[in-house]
C-alpha positions as CSV (number, residue, x, y, z in Angstrom):
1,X,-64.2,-6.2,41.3
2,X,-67.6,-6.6,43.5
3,X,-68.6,-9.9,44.8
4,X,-70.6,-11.3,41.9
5,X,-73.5,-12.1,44.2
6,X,-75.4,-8.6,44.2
7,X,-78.6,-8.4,41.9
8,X,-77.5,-6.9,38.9
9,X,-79.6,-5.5,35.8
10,X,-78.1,-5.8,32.4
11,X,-79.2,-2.2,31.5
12,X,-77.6,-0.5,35.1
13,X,-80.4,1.1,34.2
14,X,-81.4,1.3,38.0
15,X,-77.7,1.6,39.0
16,X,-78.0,5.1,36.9
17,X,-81.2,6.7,38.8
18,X,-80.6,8.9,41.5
19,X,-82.9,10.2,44.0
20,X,-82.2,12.3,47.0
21,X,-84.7,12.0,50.1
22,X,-85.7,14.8,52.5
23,X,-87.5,17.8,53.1
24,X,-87.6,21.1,51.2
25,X,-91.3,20.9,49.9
26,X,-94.5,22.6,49.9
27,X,-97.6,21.4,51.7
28,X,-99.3,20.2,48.6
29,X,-96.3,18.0,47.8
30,X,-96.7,16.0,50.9
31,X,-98.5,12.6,50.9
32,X,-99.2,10.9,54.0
33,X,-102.5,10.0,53.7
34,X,-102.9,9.9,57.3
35,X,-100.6,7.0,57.5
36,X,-96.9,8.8,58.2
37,X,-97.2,7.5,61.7
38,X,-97.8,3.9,63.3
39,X,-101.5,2.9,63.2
40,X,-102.6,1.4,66.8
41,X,-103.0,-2.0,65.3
42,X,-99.1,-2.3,64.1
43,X,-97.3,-4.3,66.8
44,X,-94.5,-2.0,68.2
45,X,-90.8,-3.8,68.0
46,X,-89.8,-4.8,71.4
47,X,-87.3,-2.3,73.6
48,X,-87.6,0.5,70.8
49,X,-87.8,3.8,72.5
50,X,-91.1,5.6,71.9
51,X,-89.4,8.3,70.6
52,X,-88.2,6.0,67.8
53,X,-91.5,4.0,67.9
54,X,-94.0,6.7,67.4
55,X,-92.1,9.0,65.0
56,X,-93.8,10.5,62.2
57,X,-92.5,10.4,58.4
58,X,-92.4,13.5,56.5
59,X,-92.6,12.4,52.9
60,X,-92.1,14.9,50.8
61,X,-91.2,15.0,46.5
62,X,-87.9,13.0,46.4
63,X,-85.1,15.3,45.3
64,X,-83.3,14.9,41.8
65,X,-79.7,15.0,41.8
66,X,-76.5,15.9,39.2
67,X,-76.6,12.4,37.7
68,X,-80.4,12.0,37.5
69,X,-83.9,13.9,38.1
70,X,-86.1,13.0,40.8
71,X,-88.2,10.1,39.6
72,X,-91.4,10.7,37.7
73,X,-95.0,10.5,39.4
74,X,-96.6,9.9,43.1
75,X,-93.1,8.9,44.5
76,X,-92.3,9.9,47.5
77,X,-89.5,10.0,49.7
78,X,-88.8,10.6,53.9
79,X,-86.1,9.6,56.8
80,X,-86.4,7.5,59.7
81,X,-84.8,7.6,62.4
82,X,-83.0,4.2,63.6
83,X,-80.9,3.3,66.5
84,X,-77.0,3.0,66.1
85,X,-76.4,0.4,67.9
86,X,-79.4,-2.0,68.0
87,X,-78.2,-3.4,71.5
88,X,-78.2,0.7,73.3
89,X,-81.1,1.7,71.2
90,X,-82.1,4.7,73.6
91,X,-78.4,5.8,72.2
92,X,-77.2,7.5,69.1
93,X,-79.5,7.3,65.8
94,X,-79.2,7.1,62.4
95,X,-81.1,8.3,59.4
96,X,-82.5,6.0,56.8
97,X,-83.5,6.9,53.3
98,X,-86.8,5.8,52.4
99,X,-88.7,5.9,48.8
100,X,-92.4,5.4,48.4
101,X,-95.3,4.9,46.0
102,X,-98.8,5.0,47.4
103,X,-101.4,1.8,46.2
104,X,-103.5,2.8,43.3
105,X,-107.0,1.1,44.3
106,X,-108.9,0.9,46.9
107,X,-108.2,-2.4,48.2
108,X,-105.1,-1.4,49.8
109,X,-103.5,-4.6,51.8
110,X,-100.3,-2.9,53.1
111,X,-96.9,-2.0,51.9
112,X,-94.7,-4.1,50.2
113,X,-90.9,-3.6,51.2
114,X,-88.3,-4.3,48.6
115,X,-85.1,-5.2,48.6
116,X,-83.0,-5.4,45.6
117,X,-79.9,-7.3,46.9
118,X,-75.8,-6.6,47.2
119,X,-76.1,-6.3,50.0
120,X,-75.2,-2.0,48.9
121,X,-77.9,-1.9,46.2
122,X,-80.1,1.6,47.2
123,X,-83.4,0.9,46.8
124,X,-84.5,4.2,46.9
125,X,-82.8,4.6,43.2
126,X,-83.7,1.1,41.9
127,X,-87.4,0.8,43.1
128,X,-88.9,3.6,40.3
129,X,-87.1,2.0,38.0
130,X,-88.9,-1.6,39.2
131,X,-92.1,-0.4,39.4
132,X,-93.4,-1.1,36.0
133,X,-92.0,-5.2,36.5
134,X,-94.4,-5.1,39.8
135,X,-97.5,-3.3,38.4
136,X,-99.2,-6.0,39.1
137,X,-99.1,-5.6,42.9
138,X,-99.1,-1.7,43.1
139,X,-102.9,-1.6,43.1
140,X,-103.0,-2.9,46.0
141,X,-99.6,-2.1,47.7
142,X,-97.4,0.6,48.8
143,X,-94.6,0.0,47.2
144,X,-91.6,0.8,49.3
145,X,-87.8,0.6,49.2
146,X,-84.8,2.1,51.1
147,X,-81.2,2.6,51.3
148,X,-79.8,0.2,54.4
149,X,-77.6,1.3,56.7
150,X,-74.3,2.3,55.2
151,X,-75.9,2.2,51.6
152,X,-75.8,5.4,49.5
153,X,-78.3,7.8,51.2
154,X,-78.1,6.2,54.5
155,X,-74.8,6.7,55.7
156,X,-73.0,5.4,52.9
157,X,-69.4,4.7,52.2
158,X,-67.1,5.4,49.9
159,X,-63.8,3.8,50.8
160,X,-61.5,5.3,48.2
161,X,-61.6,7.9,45.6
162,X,-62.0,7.1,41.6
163,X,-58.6,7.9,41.0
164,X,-57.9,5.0,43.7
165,X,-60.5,2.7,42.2
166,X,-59.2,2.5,38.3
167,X,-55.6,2.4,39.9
168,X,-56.6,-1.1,41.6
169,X,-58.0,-2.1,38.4
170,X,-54.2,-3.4,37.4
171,X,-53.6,-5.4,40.6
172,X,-54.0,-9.4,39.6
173,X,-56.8,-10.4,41.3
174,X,-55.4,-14.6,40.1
175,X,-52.0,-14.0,42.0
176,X,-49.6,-16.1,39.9
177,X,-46.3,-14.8,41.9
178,X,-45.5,-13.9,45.1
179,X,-45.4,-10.2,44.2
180,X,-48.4,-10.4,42.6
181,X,-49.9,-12.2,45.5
182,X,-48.7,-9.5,48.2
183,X,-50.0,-6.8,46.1
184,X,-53.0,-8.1,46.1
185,X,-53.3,-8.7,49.6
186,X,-52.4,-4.9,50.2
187,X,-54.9,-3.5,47.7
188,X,-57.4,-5.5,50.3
189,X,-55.8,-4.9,53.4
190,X,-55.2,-0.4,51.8
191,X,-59.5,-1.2,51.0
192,X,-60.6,-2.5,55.0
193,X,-58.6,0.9,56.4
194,X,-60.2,3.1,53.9
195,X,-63.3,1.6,54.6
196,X,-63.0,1.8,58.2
197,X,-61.6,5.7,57.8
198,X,-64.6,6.3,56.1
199,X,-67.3,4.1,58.0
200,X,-66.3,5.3,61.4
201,X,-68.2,3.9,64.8
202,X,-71.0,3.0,61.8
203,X,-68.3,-0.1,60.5
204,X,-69.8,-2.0,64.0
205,X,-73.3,-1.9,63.2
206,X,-74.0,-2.4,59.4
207,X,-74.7,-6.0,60.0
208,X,-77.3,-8.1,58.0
209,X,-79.3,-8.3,61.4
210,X,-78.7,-4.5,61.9
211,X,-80.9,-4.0,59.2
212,X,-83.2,-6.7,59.9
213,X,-83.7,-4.6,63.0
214,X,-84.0,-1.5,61.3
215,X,-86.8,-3.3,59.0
216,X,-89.3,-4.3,62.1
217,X,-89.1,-0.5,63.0
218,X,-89.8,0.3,59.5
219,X,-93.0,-2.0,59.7
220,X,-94.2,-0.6,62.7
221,X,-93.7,3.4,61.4
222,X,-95.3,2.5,58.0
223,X,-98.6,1.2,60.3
224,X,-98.3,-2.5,59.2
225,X,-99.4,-5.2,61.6
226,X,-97.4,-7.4,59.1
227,X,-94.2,-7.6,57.0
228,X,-94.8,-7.7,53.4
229,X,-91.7,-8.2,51.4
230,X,-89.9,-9.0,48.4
231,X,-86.4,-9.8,48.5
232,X,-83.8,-10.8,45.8
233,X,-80.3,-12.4,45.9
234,X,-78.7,-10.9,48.7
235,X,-82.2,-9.5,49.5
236,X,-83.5,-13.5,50.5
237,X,-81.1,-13.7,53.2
238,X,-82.4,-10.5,54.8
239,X,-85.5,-11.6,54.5
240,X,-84.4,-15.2,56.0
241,X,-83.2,-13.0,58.8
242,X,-86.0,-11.0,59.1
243,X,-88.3,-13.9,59.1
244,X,-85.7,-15.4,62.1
245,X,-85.9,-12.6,64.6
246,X,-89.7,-11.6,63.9
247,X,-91.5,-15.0,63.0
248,X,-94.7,-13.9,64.4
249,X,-94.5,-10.1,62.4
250,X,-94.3,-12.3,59.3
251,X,-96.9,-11.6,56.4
252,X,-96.5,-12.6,52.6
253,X,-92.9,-12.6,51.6
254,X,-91.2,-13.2,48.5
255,X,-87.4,-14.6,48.4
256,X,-86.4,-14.7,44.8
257,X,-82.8,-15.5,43.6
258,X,-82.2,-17.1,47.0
259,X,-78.3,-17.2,48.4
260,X,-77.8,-20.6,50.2
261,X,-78.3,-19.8,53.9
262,X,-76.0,-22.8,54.6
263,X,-73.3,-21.9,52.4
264,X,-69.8,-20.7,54.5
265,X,-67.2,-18.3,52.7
266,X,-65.8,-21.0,50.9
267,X,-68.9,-23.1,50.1
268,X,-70.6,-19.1,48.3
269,X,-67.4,-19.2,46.6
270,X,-68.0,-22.9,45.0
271,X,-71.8,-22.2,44.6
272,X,-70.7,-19.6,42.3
273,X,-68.1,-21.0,40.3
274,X,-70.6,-23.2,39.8
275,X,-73.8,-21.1,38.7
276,X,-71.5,-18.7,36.4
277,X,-70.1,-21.8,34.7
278,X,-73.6,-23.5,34.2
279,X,-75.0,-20.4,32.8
280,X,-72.1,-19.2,30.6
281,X,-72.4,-23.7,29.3
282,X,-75.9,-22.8,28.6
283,X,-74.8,-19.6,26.9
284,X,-72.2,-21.5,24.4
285,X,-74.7,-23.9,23.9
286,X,-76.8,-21.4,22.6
287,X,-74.2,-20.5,20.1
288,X,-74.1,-23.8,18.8
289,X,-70.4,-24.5,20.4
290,X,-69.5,-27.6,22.9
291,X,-69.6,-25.9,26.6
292,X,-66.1,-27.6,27.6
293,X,-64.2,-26.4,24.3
294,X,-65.6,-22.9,24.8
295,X,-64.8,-22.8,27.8
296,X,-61.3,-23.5,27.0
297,X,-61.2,-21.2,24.4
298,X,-62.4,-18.0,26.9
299,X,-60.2,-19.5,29.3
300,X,-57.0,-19.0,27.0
301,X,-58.1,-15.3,26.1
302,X,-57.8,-14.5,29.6
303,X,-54.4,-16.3,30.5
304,X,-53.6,-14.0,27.3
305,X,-54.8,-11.1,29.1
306,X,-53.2,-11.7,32.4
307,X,-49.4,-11.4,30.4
308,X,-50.9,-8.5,28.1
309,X,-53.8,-6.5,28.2
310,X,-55.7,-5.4,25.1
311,X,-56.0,-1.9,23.8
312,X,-59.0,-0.1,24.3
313,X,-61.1,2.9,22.8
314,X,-61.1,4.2,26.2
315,X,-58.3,7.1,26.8
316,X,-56.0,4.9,27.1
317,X,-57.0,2.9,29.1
318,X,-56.3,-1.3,29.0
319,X,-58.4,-4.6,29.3
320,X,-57.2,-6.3,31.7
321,X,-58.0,-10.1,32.8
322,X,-60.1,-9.2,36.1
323,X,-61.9,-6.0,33.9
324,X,-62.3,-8.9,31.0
325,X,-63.9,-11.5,33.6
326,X,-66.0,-8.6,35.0
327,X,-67.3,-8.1,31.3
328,X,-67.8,-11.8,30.9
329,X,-69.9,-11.8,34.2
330,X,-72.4,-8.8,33.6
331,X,-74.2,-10.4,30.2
332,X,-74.9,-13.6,32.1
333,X,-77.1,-12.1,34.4
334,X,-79.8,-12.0,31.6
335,X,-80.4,-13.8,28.8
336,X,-80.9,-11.3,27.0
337,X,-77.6,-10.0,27.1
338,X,-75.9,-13.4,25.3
339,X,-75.8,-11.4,22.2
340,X,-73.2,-8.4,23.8
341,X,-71.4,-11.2,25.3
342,X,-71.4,-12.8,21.7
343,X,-70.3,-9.5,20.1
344,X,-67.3,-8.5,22.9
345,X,-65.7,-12.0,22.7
346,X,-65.1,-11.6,19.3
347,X,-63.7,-8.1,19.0
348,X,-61.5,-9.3,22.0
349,X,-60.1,-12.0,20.5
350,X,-59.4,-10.1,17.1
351,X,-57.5,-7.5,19.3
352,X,-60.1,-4.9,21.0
353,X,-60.8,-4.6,24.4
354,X,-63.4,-2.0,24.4
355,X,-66.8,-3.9,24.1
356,X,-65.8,-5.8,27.1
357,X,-64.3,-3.0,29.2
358,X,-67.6,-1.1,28.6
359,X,-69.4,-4.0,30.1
360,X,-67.0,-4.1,33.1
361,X,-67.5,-0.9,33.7
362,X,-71.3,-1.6,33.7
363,X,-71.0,-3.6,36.3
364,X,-68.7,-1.5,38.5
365,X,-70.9,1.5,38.0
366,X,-68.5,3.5,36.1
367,X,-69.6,6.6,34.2
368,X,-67.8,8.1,30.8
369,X,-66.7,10.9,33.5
370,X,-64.5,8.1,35.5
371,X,-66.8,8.1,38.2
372,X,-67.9,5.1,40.3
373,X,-70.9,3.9,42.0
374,X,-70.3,3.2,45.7
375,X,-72.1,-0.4,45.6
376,X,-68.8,-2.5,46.1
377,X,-68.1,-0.4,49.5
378,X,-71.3,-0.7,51.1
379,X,-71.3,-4.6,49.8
380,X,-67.8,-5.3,51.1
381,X,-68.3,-3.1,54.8
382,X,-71.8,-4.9,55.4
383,X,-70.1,-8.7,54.1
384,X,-67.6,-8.4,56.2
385,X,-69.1,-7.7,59.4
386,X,-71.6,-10.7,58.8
387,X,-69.0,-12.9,57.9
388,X,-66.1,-14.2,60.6
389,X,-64.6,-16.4,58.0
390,X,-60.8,-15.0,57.1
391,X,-59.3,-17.6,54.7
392,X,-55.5,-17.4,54.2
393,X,-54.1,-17.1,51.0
394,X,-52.6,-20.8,52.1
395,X,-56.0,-21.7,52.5
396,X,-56.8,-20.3,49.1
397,X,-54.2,-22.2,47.1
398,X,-54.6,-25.5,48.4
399,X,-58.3,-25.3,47.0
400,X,-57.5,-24.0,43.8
401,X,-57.6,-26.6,41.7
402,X,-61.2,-27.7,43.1
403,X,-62.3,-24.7,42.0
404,X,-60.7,-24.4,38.6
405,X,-62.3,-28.5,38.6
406,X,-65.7,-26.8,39.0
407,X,-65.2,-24.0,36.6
408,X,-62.3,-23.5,33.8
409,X,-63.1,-19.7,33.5
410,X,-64.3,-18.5,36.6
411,X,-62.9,-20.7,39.3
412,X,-59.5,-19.2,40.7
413,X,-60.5,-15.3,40.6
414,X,-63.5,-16.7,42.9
415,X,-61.0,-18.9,44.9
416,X,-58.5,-16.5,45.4
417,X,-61.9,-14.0,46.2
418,X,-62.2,-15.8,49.6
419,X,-58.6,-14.8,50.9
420,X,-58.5,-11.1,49.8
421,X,-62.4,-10.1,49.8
422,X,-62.2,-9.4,53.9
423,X,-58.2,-9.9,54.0
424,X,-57.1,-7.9,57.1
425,X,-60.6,-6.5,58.1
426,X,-60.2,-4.2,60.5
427,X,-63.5,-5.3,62.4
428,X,-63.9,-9.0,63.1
429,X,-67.2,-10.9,61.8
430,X,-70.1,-12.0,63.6
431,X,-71.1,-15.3,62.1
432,X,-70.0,-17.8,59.3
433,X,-73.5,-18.9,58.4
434,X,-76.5,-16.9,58.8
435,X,-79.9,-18.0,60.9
436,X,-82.6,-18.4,59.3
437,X,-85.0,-20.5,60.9
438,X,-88.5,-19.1,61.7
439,X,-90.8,-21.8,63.1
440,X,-94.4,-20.4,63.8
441,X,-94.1,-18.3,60.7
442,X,-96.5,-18.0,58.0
443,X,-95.8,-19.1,54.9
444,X,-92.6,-18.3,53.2
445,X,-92.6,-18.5,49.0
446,X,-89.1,-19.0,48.3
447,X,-89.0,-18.4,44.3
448,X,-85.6,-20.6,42.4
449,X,-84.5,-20.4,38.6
450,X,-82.4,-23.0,37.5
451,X,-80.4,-21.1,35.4
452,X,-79.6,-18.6,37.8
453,X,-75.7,-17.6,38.2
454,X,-75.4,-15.4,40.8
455,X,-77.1,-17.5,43.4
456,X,-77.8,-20.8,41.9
457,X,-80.8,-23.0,42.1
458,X,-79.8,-25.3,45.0
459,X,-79.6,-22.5,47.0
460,X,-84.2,-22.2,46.9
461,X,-84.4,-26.2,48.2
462,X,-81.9,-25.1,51.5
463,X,-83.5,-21.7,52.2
464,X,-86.9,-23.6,52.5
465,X,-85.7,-26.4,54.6
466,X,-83.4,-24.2,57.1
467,X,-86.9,-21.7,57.7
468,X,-88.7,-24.9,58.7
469,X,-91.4,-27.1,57.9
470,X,-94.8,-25.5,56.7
471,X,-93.1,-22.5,56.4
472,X,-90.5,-22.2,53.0
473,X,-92.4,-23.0,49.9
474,X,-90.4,-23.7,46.9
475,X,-91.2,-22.6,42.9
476,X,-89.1,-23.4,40.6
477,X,-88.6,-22.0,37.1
478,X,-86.6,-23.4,34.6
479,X,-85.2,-20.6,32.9
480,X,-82.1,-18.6,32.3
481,X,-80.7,-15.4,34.3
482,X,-80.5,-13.8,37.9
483,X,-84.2,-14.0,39.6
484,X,-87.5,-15.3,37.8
485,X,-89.9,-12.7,38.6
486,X,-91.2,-10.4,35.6
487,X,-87.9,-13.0,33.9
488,X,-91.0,-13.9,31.0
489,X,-92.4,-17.0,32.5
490,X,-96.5,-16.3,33.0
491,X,-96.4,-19.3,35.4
492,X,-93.9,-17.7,37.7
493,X,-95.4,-14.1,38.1
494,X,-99.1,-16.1,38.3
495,X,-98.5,-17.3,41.4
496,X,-96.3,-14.7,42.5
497,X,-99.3,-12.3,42.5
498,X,-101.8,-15.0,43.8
499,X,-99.7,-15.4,46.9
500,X,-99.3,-11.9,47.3
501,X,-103.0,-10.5,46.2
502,X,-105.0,-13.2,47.9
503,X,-102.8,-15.1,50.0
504,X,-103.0,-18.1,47.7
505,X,-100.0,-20.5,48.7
506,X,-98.7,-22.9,45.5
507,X,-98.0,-26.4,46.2
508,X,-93.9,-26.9,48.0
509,X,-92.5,-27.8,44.7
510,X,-94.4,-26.7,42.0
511,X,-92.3,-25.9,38.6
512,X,-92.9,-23.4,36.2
513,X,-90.9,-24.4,32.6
């Protein structure tokens, strides 16, 4: 199962659109608008080679695929070039993937990069699917995404074959014996060497600050003095990063669905436990039930599943306790999902599997073919490398019970998540909290939902103070589901667009209900 801190939408909607970037078109396809290169007034990233600095984007009619058609419209899609290895970068390059839509009006301010979290979410699949949420913006922005290095059309990985994949959906991911416990452990350890089979000399340099890196250069070849971005979930902490390295190339970014800068391995772990529980209490509230006997009553389903799977309508195949959690997961991302949730608890409990496999599998990308998305690779390669932190399986069960304190239902697969996620990585991490800070910046809006999940609300309030003092700006919304952007609350999107459209900051702590 994938970290549950990647942006997720309800539909996989944007999971399911494919688009392939290159070449391959006519003259009359092409759309540069005379700004494929770096305008003079965009301030070149230090020690790139001109080569890299001065290169031209061919964007050209992005190509459709055998899962999908190219998207509908003015989009557009090209490849830049990117240095391997950030610290040689007159060395080996890379290609990215890069998806585009041009600004509508006249009153063009810039482009707007987007981000849509994981990290291993492509952008270049998911951003024509987000444009209608941002229409707001796109008179007066590019909008522009792209796959990050090792991410689906950038050098992706895939670290084991389908067949491989719904094998390790039987292995326990809540150990309860010491056979379950080393198999486990294997299936991680089996993951890091496929991974690292796969990945090649690319597992070194797929790190968060990698693509921070890779983002300046992006600035700078799009012809932008300044970097205007949106980022969400795993998203904010690039953007943190960003905002770090390049505090001076900073222009109006958005951090919505924030991950807590401060949190280590096992802190993420506990911030989660405790999101997922708060929203799936708000969820059973909804439903008219008390939160702790709910709780307790989902709880003993999936101790049922973990001695005896249910049947499913799905050739053959079995709901399992980790595939059931999975399915429990997905709907609490949106509010509007509650009703699926609703409608899968209760066919599992009189005997059927299949509504909540069906959600699983929406969140592990699987088609009715028994094919999978590649999300959880690229999440897990890029994780890893940013993270040192290796918690034993010792470690692991000594905090159990804090975790199962914090949250009946989702607490030990999320412990026990810390000690296999990066178990036996075959590359060793680079930090075990990222950096932030980003004094001299300009403003920062850093967007937090209090019913968020994935990356809950306390998570906005530490982002802003770790970035530094005039520079994170927090907005809260009190509402329900993973982001608050184009999430139904006027207030929210308001001053989103103010901020972006005319620079119009909102007073640090104003909430939106």
């Amino acid at each position: 199962m994938a970290r549950l801190v990647r942006w997720t939408a309800l539909t996989a909607a944007a999971a399911l659109l494919t688009a392939g970037c290159g070449g391959g078109s006519s003259d009359e396809d092409k759309d540069d608008g005379g700004r494929s290169s770096a305008a003079p007034s965009a301030a070149a990233p230090s020690g790139v080679p001109e080569e890299l600095a001065s290169q031209t984007l061919d964007w050209a009619r992005c190509k459709g695929t055998a899962d999908a058609p190219a998207p509908d419209g003015d989009w557009r899609c090209a490849t830049l070039k990117a240095p391997l290895d950030w610290s040689d970068p007159d060395g080996e390059t890379i290609d990215l993937a890069l998806i585009r839509s041009r600004a509508s009006g006249d009153d063009r301010i810039g482009s707007l990069l987007f981000n849509f979290g994981g990290p291993g979410g492509s952008g270049v699949s998911t951003m024509p699917s987000y444009a209608d949420t941002v229409s707001s913006l796109h008179e007066q922005y590019d909008l522009v995404s792209w796959d990050p290095r090792g991410v689906a059309a950038s050098e992706g990985v895939r670290c084991r074959t389908d067949e491989a994949i719904e094998a390790a959906e039987s292995v326990d991911s809540t150990p309860d014996t010491p056979a379950e416990e080393q198999a486990y452990l294997k299936d991680a350890a089996d993951f890091g060497k496929g991974c690292e089979k796969a990945a090649g000399k690319l597992m070194e340099h797929v790190s968060t600050t990698d693509t921070a890196r890779d983002m300046d250069l992006m600035r700078h070849v799009l012809g932008d003095e300044k970097m205007h971005y949106f980022g969400i979930s795993y998203g904010t902490e690039l953007g943190g990063v960003y905002a770090h390295l390049f505090p001076r190339h900073v222009g109006r970014v958005i951090l919505d669905a924030v991950v807590d800068p401060g949190a280590d391995t096992m802190g993420h772990a506990e911030n989660q436990a405790r999101g997922f529980q708060r929203a799936l209490d708000d969820y059973l509230k909804s439903t008219g039930q008390d939160p702790a006997e709910g709780s307790r009553k989902i709880a003993d389903l999936l101790e049922r599943l973990d001695a005896e799977p249910l049947p499913t309508s799905s050739s053959g195949r079995k709901l399992t306790q980790t595939l059931a959690l999975t399915g429990i997961v997905l709907p609490l991302y949106s509010e509007s999902g509650w009703p699926s949730l609703t409608s899968a608890l209760e066919a599992a409990e009189e005997g059927d599997g299949s509504e909540l496999l069906a959600l699983a599998d929406g969140y592990n990308e699987r088609d009715p073919s028994g094919r999978y998305g590649t999300t959880t690779h690229s999440q897990r390669v890029i994780s890893c490398l940013d993270d040192k932190q290796r918690p034993t399986a010792e470690e692991t069960k000594k905090l159990l019970p804090r975790f199962e304190k914090v949250s009946p239902v989702f607490g030990a697969f999320l412990g026990w998540d810390t000690a296999g996620w990066c178990h036996d990585w075959p590359v060793a991490g680079q930090h075990e909290t990222p950096e932030v800070s980003a004094p001299g910046a300009a403003p920062i809006l850093v967007v937090g939902n209090t019913g968020d999940p994935a990356t809950p609300y306390e998570g906005a309030r530490r982002m802003a103070d770790e970035l530094g003092k005039d520079v994170g700006v927090v907005l809260t919304w009190k509402g329900e589901g993973h982001g608050a952007y184009g999430s139904g609350s006027d207030c929210v999107d308001s001053a989103v667009d103010a901020y972006l459209l005319k620079g119009t900051v909102p007073k640090d702590g104003k909430v939106c209900s």
